[in-house]
Structure formats: C-alpha cells, structure tokens
C-alpha positions as CSV (number, residue, x, y, z in Angstrom):
1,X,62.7,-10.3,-6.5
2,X,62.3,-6.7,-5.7
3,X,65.3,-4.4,-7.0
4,X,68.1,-3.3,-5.4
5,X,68.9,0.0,-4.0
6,X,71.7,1.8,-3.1
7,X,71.9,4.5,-0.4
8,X,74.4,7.3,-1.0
9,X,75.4,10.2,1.0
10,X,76.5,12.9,-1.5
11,X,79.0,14.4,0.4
12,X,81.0,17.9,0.0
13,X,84.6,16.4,0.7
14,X,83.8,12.7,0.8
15,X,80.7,10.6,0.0
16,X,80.1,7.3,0.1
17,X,78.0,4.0,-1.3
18,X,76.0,1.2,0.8
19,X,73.8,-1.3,0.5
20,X,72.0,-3.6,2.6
21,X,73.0,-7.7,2.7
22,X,72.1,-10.6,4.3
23,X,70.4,-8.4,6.5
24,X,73.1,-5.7,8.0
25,X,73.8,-2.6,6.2
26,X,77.7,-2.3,5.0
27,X,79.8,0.8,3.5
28,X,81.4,-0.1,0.2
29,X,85.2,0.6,-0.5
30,X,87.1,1.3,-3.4
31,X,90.5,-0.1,-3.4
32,X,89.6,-0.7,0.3
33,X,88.2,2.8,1.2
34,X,84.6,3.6,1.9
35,X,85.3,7.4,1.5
36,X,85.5,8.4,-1.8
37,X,87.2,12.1,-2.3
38,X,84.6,14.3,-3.8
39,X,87.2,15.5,-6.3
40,X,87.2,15.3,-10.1
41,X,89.9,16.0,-12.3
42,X,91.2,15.3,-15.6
43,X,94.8,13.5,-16.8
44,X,97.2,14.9,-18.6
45,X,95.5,12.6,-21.5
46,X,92.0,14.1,-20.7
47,X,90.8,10.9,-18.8
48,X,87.8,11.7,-16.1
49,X,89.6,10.9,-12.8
50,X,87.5,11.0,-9.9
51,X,88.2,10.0,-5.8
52,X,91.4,9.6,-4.6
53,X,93.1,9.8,-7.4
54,X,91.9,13.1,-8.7
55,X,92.3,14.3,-5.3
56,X,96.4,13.4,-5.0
57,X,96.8,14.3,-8.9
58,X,95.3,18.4,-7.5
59,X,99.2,18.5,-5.9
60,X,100.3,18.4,-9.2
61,X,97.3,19.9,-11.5
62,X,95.2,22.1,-9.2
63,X,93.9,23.4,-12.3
64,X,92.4,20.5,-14.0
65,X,90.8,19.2,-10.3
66,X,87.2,20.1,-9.1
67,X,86.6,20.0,-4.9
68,X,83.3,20.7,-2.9
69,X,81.1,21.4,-5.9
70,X,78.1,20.5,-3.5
71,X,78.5,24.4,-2.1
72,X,77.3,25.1,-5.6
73,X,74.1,23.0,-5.7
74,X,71.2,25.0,-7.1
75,X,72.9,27.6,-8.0
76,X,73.1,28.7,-11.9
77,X,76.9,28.6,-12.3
78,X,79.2,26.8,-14.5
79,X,83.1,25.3,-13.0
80,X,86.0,24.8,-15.6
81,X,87.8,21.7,-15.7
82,X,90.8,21.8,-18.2
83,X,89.2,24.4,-20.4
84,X,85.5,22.7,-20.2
85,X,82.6,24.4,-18.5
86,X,80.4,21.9,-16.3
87,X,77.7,22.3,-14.5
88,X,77.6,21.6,-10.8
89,X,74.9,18.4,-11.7
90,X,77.5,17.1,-14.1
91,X,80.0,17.4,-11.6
92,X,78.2,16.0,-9.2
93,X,76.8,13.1,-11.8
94,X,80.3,11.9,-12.3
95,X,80.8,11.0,-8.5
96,X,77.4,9.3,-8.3
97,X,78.5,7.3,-11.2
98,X,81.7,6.2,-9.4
99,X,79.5,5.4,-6.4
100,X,77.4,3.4,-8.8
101,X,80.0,1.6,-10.1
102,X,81.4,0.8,-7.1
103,X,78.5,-0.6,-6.0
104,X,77.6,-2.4,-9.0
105,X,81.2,-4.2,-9.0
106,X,80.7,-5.3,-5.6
107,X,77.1,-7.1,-6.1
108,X,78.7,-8.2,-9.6
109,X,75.0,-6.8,-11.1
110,X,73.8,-3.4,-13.1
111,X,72.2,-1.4,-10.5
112,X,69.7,1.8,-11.5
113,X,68.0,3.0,-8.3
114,X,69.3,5.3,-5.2
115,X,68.0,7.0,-2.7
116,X,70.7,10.0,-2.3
117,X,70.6,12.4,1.1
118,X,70.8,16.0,1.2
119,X,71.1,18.7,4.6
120,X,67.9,19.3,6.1
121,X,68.4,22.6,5.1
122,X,69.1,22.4,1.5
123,X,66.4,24.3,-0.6
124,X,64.1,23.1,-3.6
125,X,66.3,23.8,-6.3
126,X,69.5,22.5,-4.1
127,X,67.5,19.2,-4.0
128,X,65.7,18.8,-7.8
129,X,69.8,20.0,-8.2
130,X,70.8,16.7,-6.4
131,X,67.9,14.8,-8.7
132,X,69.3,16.1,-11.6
133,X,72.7,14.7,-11.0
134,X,71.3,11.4,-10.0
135,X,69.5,11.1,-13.6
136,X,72.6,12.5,-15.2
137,X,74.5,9.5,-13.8
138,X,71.8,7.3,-14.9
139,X,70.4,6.6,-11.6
140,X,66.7,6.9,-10.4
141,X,66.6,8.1,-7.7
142,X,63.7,6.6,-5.7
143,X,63.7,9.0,-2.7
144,X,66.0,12.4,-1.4
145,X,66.0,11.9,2.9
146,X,67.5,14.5,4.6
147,X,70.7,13.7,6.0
148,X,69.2,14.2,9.9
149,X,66.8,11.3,9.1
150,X,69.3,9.3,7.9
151,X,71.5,9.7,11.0
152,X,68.7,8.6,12.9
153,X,68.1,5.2,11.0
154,X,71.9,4.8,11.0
155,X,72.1,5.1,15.0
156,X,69.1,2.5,15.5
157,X,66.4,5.0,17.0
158,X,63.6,2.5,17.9
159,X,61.3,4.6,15.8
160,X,58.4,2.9,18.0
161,X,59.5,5.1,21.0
162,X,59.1,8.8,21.3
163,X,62.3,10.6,20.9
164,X,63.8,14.4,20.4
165,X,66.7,13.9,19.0
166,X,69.1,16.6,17.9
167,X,71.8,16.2,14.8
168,X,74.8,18.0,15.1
169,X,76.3,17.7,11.3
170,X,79.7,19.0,10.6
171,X,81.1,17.8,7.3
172,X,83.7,19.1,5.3
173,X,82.0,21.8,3.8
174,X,78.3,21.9,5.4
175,X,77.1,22.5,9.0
176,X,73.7,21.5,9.5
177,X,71.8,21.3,13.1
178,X,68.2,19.7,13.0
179,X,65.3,18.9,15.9
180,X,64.1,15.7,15.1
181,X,61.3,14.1,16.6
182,X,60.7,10.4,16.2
183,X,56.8,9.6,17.2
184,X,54.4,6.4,16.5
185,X,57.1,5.3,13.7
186,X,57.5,9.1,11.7
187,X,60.9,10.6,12.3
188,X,60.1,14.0,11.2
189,X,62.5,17.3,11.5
190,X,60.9,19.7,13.1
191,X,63.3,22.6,12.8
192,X,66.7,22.8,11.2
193,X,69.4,25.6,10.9
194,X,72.8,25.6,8.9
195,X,75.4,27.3,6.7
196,X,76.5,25.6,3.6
197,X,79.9,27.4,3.7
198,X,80.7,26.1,7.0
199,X,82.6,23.1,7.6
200,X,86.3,21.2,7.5
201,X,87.5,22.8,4.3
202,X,87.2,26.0,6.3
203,X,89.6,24.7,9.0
204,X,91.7,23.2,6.7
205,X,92.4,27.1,5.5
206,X,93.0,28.5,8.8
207,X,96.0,26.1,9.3
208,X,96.9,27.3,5.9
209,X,96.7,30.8,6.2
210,X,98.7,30.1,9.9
211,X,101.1,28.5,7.3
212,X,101.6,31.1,5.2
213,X,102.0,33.8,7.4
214,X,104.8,31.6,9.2
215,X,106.5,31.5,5.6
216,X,106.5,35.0,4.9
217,X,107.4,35.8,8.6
218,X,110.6,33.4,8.4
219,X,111.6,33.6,5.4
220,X,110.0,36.8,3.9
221,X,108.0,35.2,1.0
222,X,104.4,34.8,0.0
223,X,103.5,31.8,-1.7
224,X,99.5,32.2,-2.0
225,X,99.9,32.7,-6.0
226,X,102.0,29.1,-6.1
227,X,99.3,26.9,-7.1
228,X,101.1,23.5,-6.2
229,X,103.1,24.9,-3.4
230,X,98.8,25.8,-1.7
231,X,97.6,22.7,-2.9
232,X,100.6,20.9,-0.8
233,X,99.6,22.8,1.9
234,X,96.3,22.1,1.9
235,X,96.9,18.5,1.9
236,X,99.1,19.1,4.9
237,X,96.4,21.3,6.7
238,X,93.9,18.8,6.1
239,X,96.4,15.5,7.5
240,X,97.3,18.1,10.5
241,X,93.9,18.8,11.2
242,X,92.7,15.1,11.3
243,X,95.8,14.3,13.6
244,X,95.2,16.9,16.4
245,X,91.2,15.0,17.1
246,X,93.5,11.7,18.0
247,X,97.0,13.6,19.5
248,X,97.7,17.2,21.3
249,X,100.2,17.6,18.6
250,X,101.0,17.9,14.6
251,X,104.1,17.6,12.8
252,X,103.6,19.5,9.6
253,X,106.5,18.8,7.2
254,X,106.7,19.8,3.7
255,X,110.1,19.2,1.9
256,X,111.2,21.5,-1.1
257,X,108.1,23.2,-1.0
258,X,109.0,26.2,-3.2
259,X,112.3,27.5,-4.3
260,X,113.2,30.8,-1.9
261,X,114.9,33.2,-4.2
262,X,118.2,32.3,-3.8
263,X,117.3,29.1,-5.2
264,X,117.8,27.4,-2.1
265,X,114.7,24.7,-1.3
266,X,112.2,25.8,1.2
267,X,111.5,22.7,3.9
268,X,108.9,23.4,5.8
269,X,108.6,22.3,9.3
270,X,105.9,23.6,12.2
271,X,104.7,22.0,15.2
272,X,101.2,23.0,15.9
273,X,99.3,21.9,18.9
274,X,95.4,21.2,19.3
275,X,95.0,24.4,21.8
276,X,96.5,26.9,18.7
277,X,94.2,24.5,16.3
278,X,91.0,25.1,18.7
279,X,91.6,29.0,18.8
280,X,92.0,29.0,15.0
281,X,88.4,27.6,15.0
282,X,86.8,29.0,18.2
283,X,84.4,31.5,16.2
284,X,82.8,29.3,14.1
285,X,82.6,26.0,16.7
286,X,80.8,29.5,18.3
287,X,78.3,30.3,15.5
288,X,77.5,26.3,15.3
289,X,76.4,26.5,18.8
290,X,74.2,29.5,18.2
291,X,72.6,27.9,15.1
292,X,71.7,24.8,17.9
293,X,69.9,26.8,19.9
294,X,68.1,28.8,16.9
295,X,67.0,25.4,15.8
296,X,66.1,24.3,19.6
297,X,64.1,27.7,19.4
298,X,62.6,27.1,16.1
299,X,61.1,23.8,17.5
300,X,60.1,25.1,20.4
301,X,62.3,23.0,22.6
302,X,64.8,23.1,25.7
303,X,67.4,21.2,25.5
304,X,66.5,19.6,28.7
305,X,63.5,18.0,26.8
306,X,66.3,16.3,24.3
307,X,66.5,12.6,24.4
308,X,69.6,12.1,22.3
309,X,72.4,13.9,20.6
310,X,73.7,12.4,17.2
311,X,77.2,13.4,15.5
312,X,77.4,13.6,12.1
313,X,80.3,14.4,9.5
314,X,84.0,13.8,9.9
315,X,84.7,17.2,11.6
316,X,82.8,16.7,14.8
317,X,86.0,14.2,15.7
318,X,87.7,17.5,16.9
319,X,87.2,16.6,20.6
320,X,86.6,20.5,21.5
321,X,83.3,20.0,19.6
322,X,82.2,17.1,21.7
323,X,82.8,18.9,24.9
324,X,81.3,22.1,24.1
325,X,78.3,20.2,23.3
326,X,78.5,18.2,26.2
327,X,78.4,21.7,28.5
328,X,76.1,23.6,26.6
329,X,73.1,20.9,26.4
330,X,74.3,18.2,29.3
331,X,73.8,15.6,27.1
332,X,77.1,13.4,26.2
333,X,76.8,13.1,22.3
334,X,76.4,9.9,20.2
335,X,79.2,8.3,18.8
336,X,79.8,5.5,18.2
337,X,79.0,5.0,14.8
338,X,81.7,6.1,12.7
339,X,80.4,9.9,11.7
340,X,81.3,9.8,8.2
341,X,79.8,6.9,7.4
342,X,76.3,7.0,9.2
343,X,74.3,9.2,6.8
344,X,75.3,6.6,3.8
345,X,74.3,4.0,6.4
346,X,70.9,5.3,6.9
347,X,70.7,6.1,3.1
348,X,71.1,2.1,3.1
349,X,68.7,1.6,5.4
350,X,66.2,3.8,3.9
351,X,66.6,1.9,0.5
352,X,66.2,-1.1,2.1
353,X,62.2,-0.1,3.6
354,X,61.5,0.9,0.5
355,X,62.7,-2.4,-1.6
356,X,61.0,-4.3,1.5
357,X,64.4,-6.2,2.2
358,X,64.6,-7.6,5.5
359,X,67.0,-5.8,8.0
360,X,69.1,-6.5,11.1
361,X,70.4,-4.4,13.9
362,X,73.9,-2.3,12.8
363,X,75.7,-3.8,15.3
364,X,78.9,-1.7,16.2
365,X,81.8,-2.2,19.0
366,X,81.8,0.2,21.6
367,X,83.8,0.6,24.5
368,X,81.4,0.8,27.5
369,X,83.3,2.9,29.9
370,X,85.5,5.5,29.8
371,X,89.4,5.0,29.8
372,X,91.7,7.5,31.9
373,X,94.5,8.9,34.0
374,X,94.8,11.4,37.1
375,X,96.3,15.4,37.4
376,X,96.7,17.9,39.5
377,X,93.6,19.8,39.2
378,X,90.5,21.9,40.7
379,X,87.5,19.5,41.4
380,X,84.5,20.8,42.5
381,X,86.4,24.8,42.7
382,X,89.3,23.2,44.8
383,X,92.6,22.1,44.3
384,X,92.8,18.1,44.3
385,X,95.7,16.1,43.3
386,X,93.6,13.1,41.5
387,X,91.5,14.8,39.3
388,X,90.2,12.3,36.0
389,X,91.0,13.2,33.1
390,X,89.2,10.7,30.6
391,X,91.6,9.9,27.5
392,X,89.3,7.5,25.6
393,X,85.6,8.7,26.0
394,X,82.5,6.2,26.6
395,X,81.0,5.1,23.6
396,X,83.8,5.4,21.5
397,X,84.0,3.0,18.7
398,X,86.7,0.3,18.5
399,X,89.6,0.2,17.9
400,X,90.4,3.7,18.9
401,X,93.7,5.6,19.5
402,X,94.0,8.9,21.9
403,X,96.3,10.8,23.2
404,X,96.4,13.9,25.4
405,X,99.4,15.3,27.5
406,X,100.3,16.5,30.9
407,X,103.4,18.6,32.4
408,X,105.6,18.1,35.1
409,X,104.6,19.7,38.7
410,X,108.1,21.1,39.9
411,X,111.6,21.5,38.7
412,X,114.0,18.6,38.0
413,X,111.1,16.5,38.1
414,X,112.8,12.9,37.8
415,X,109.5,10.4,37.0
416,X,106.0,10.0,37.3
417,X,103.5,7.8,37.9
418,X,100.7,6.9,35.8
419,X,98.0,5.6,37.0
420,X,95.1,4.3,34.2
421,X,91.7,4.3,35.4
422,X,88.6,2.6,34.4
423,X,85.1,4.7,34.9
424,X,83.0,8.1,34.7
425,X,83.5,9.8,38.1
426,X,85.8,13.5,38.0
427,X,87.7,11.8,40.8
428,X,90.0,9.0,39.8
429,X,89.7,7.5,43.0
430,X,85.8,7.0,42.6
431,X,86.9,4.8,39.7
432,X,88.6,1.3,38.8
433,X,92.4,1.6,38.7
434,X,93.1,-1.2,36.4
435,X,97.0,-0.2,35.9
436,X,100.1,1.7,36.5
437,X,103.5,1.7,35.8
438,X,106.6,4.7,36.2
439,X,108.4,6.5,33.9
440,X,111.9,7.3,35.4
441,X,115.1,9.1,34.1
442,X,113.1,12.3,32.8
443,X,115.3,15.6,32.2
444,X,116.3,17.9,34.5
445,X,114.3,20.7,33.6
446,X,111.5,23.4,35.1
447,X,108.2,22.2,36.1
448,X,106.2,21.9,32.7
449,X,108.0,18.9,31.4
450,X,105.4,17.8,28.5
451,X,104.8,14.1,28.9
452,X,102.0,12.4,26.5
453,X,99.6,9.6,27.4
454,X,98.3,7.4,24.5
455,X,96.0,5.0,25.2
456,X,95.1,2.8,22.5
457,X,92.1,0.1,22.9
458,X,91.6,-3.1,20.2
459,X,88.4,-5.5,19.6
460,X,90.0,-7.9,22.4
461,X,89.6,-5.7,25.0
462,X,93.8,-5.0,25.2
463,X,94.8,-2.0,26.2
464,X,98.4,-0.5,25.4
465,X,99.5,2.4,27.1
466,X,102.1,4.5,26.4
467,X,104.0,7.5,28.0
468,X,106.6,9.5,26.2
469,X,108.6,13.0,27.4
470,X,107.9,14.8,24.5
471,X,111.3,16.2,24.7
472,X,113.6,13.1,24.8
473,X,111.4,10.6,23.4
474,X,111.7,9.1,26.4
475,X,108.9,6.4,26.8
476,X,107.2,3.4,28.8
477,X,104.6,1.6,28.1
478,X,102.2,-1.5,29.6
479,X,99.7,-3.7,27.9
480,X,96.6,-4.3,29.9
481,X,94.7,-7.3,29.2
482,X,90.8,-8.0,29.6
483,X,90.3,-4.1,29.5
484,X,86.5,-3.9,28.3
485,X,85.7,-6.2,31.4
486,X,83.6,-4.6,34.1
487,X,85.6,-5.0,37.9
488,X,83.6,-5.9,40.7
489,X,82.6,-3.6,43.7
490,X,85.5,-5.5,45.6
491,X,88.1,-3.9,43.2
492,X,86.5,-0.6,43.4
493,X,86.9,-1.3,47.2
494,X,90.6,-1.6,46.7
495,X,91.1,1.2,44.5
496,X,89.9,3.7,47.5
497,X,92.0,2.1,49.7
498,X,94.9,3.0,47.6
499,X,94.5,6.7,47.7
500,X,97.2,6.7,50.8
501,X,99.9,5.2,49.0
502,X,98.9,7.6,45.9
503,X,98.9,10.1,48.0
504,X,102.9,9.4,49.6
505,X,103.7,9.9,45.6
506,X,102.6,13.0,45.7
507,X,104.7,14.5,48.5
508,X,107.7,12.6,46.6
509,X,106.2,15.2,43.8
510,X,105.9,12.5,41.6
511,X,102.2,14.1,39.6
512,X,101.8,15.5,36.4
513,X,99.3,18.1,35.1
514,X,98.3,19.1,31.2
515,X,99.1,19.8,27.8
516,X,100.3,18.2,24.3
517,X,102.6,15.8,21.2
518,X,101.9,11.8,19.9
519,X,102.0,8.5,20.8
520,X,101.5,5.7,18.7
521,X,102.3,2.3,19.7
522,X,105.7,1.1,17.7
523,X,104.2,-0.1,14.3
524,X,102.2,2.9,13.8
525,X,105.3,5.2,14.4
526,X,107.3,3.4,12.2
527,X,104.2,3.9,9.6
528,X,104.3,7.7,10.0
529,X,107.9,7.5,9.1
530,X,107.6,6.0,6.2
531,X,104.6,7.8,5.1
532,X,106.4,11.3,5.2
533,X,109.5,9.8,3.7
534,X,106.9,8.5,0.9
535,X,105.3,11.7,0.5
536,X,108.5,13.7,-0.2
537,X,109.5,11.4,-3.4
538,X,106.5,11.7,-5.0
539,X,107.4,14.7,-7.2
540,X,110.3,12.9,-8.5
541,X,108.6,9.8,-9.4
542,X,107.1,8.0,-12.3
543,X,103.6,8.4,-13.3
544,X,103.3,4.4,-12.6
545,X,105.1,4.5,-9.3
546,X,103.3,7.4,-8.3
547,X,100.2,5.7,-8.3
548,X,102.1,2.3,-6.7
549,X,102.9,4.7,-3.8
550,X,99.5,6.7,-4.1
551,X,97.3,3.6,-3.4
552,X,99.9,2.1,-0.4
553,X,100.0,5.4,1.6
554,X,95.8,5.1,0.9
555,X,96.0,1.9,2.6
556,X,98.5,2.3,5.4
557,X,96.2,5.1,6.7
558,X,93.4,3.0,6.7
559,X,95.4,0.7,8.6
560,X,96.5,3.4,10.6
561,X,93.1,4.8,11.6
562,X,91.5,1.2,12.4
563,X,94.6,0.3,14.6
564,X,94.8,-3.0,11.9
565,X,98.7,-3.8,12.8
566,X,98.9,-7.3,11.0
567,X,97.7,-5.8,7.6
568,X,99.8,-2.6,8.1
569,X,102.8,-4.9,8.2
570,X,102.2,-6.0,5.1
571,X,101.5,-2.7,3.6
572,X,104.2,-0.8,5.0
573,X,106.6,-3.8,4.0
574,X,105.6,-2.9,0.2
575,X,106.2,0.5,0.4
576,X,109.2,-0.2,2.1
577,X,110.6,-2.0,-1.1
578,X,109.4,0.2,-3.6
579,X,111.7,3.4,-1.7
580,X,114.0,0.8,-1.4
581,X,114.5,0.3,-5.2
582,X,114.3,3.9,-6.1
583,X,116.9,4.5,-3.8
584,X,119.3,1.7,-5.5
C-alpha cells in the first residue's frame, strides 16, 4: 500500500489540511473548522497555542501572538514570541505540525509526507523557506505546486483539453495573478505577477484606521498605542469586513473598549456600509487589476483568448472584486468552489497523483441560474423601470445568503413590490418571475427609504426571501419552494405578459431603487444577537469559560456561514445557558 499524503495550503491568515478518500478529496476541520488561523501564541504558562485559539487569546496578549509570518518567508529575520526569537520556518513549522496532526487524528495513523503550495510568484529562497518548515515539522515534503496549479486541479480543469486559464488569488495577506495554460495534460504557468504585502489583512486596517480616526474625532482620543483596545478592533475590522461580501451593511460594536479619561467606558458603535468599505479599498482592487494585465502581457495573451477565470483566497468574496473582473476581461469568474479551500483541495489532489490513489470528480452544489429582483434604472443608456438586479450570482455555491438594498422612489412612499426573478437577462422581464409579495405600512418619509432584500438559497432548492425597511425593522418575507428548478418556455411566456400589470404599480409609485443594511432569516438574527452579547463578556470571564464560549461562537459561525439552522439551534441553545448561568 503506497503512503499517504497530505496536501496543505500554507496560508498567510488561514491554511488548511486535506486528503483524498474513498476517492473524493475532503478539507479536514479542527473542532469542526477547516480553516485553521495562522496565528501562534504562547499561554500565560508558556504552552505553544496555535489556530483559533492563539488567535482569540491575541485580544488579550497581542504580545505573546504571532500573525502572517508567511510575508516573511525567505527573508533572514527573526519574530519574538514571549521573549523568544524564532525564525519565520519555526513559525511556520508549528502550523504545519497542527495541520499534521490534524490530519493524522482524523485517519487515526502517523502520517510523514506533504505536498505544501506556495504563490506562483514566491522566489527560491521563499520556497526552500517553505521546505525548511516542512522538515522542521517533521514532514517530507514530496512536492511544492504553486498555488495557481492547485486551483486548477481543485476546479476540475479536464487537463486533456486546452485551456488559458487565469487565477485571480487574493488571500489574506498575498495577491497573486497567474496565466496558466493547460495543454496535452501539463498545466504550466506561463506568467505570474503579485505583491506579498497585498491582501485582507490590508483591508482589515483601513476599517481600522476609519475606526480610529472616528474615535479621536468623537471623543478626542487616540488609542493606536492600546495594544488590546487595536487588537479588538482588528478582530471587529476583520468580522465587518467578511459581513459587507454577504450584506450592504456592518454593525461594528465594541463595548468598554478603552477607558476615556474621565473614566467613563468607551462603547463603540459605527455603521459602515459596503460602498464606504469599497472606497477604502478602491486603490489596491486598482493595482490588482493592473498586475492582471501585466501578467496577460507577460504571457503574451488578450484576455479575449482566456478560457476561464478561477478565484482564489477568501478576499475575492467582496463582490466589487467579482464585478470589476467581470468588466475588465468579460469573463464571469469561477466560483463555486469555496475559495479558501480550493488551493488545499488541489494540494490534495496533487498528493493523490503522486501516491497513485484513485480519484473522483469534486462534486460541489451550485446554483445554476442567477437569483434577483427589479429597480428603477438605466438599461441600455435609458431610463427603465424593471432593470435586474441579480442578488445571488450564477454559480454560487450552496447554501448561500445575500443581501443588497434599494430605496424608495418618492416621498411618503407607503409599500413596495417585490418581485423575485429567476435568470441572466438585464431586464427582469426577459426572465422567470417565480415570486412576489408586498411590503405595506413603510414610514412616511422622503424618497430614499432604504429597504434590504435578502435572498437566502438551501441544498433543497428553498428559497426564503426577506424584505426589511432598514429604518423600522419593518419586514416580509416568502419561502419559495422548488427554486433550483428550471421553468418552461410557457412560464417565461407568462412572465412577459405580466409586464402591464407591473407596469400599473409603477404609476401607483410602488418601485424601489438602490443601496444598503442585513437580512438574515430569523434564526441567524437571533445568532448575531447572541454572538455580540457573547463577545462582550469575554473579558470578565474565566479562563475555562472563556474557552467554553470561544469554541461555541467558533461553531455558531460556521453554522452561520453554511446556512446549517438545525445544528445552530443546538449551538446557540448552549451558549444561551452558559450567559444564562453567569448572569444568575
């Protein structure tokens, strides 16, 4: 029997194990996550902490915690970590040996061979770097595939066609665009272009420094020498920024964040929206799309000649990223496969050739059409009262959450009407209306009313839609069953021939046209609630229930993120208690 190997993506802010079994290639979680944090630390009993642990422990000891040690790589520098120097190998070496053992728990066997992906761009010593801390963790490493390749295995590229493919990979610390070609079996990069200081953790510090400015504006006080008080608020940067890909709007609140000098507790609370989120970010979402067509340039390549556009790394979520994309190379981009995970997955699969194990198609859910509602809008440069506006994109993978919201078109505004289309055409009455419902009793007010639309789509095809004036927290909401199924011409028949009622609504004013706030269905509200409520005890909490609440907020977001209601029940029922009792 041929040894096992393990693929791992060694990742800036998270990384991640898999292997391949029976045939399909699967993700490995730790105390049910399949992204490990890349953080170290070190307990207050100088115990090696590494993951999520180390990374909620940095709120309280930002000095004995370690973060996005791959941007060091190859370089000849040492990092303290509660007054020891390590290299950025050893660093690194300690998360490969949590991966290992991760691994190594799960197949319930010692394991001693990886193949380990770095950025197409990475240099010698960056990779015999990467080697290094393989060995160091007592690993041989078998193979080092550039992350680009990976992607490309991950996504099922029939590597007997011929292909162009480009890889747009935006992690937490890394940017890294590469021109692949796939030809007679050979997936070879033909050019690549990056910036290893490029990348979430960058983003997460513009909502911080948009943080701290509002602090010392309000309340004339500069916290940037507070060690916890930044480490808080760059946990709440990084939740805010991974809200505003699903919803138009964050709710960043921090409770008794520092003492003002009256002595009085400082309680942070800021709304951000995703438009003030994408300005923050507009230069560098800039300087990623001039580093695609340097790489297109570099491999002498239009992008018209492109066959496929992969995402890679948790950051291209941020939907602004997808659409730029989308206009600049007229190629709607890949994915479906979860983006954090797909570089581990072809990591996996890569091990796999190699040990000659036998491999199946990754088979992932997809929705196969678009999911939408209709504005006020230009179309085609004129004004048009049903213009699509597509909430949940083509391709997406399931279950998946959106929301994006609209305004009211003219004063005192008392409903709307939403209408939820099924398709891919700009105009809404080109596609499949497969429900609608109206929201009445909204508040007198000026046109501009913000109203949100979540749509949120499960493995059974139901979709629940909700609307909710931002303002009131007014909402309806339907459940369409038998979403995923594809309607006949007949239906699309019908949906054109309701474009004159549609159109009465609209001299009753009854439309609605754009921007931002959140949705969820009931459960995952409820969640939220708790979550916050959670997170402002934890500083006056035992070091036991601390990590009781630690691992259930862990778990809750999962939930949260993969729309699992029946487990987060369960979860959120636990952490219900556990306030509960330190409340009594």
């Amino acid at each position: 029997m041929n040894d096992i190997i393990i693929g791992i993506d060694l990742g800036t802010t998270h990384s991640e194990v898999a292997i391949i079994e029976e045939g399909n290639v699967r993700v490995l979680a730790d105390a049910g996550q399949k992204l490990l944090p890349s953080v170290v630390a070190v307990d207050e009993q100088g115990k090696i902490l590494v993951g999520e642990i180390a990374k909620n422990q940095a709120l309280l000891f930002p000095e004995r915690t370690i973060r996005s040690v791959k941007r060091l790589m190859g370089q000849d520098v040492t990092v303290e970590l509660a007054n020891q120097h390590y290299t950025p190998q050893e660093i690194s070496a300690i998360i490969l040996r949590k991966l290992k053992e991760i691994a190594e728990l799960h197949l319930q066997q010692p394991l001693n061979k990886a193949v380990i992906t770095v950025p197409a761009y990475f240099s010698d010593a960056q990779r015999q770097a990467t080697r290094e801390a393989g060995e160091i963790a007592g690993l041989d490493v078998v193979r080092i595939i550039n992350e680009p390749t990976a992607a490309a295995l991950s996504y099922g590229a029939n590597l007997e066609e011929s292909k162009k493919i480009l890889v747009y990979d935006l992690g937490g610390g890394t940017f890294d665009v590469s021109v692949v070609s796939i030809e007679s079996g050979v997936v070879e990069v033909l050019a690549s272009h990056g910036n290893n200081h490029l990348g979430g953790d960058d983003f997460d510090r513009k909502i911080m420094d948009y943080l701290v400015t509002f602090i010392q504006q309000h309340h004339d006080l500069d916290i940037r020498q507070n060690r916890k008080a930044m480490a808080r608020l760059n946990r709440a940067a990084e939740q805010a920024k991974c809200t505003l890909s699903d919803q138009p709007y964050a709710q960043i609140e921090e409770e008794f964040l520092i003492a003002l000098p009256d002595g009085s507790p400082l309680n942070l609370s800021v709304e951000l929206s995703r438009m003030q989120f994408e300005a923050m970010i507009e230069e560098d979402i800039e300087a990623t799309l001039d580093a695609v067509q340097i790489a297109l340039k570099d491999a002498k390549l239009k992008a018209a000649t492109l066959d496929e556009i992969l995402l890679v790394g948790g950051s291209t979520r941020i939907p602004c990223i997808q659409q730029r994309l989308l206009n600049e190379l007229g190629i709607q981009p890949h994915s479906e496969i979860d983006p954090d995970l797909c570089v581990a997955m072809g990591a996996a699969i890569q091990a796999g050739i190699i040990s000659g194990q036998q491999q199946q198609t990754i088979l992932v859910d997809v929705t196969p059409y678009s999911y939408g509602t209709s504005a006020i809008g230009n179309l085609n440069g004129s004004f048009y009262p049903f213009v699509y506006v597509p909430i949940i994109q083509k391709n997406m993978a399931l279950p998946v959450s959106k929301t994006e919201a609209f305004e009211t078109h003219y004063d005192g505004q008392p409903f709307i009407d939403i209408s939820i289309y099924q398709g891919e055409d700009p105009d809404a009455m080109n596609n499949i209306k497969i429900g609608e419902f109206r929201v009445e009793g909204l508040q007198d007010v000026p046109a501009g009313n913000v109203v949100t639309v979540t749509l949120s789509l499960d493995l059974n095809g139901i979709l629940q839609v909700t609307a909710r004036e931002k303002a009131s927290g007014l909402e309806k909401h339907i459940r369409i069953k038998n979403a995923l199924a594809q309607l006949d011409n007949d239906a699309i028949e019908t949906a054109r021939q309701r474009i004159t009622g549609l159109f009465a609504h609209l001299e009753n004013g009854a439309q609605f046209e754009e921007p931002p706030e959140a949705v969820p269905v009931p459960e995952i509200e409820q969640a939220e609630q708790l979550l916050g409520k959670a997170q402002n005890r934890l500083a006056s909490v035992s070091a036991e229930d601390e990590a009781d609440i630690q691992e259930l907020i862990a778990k809750i977001r999962q939930c949260i993120s993969q729309q699992d209601i029946v487990a987060l029940d369960e979860h959120v029922s636990r952490l219900a208690d556990i306030l509960y009792y330190l409340e009594s």
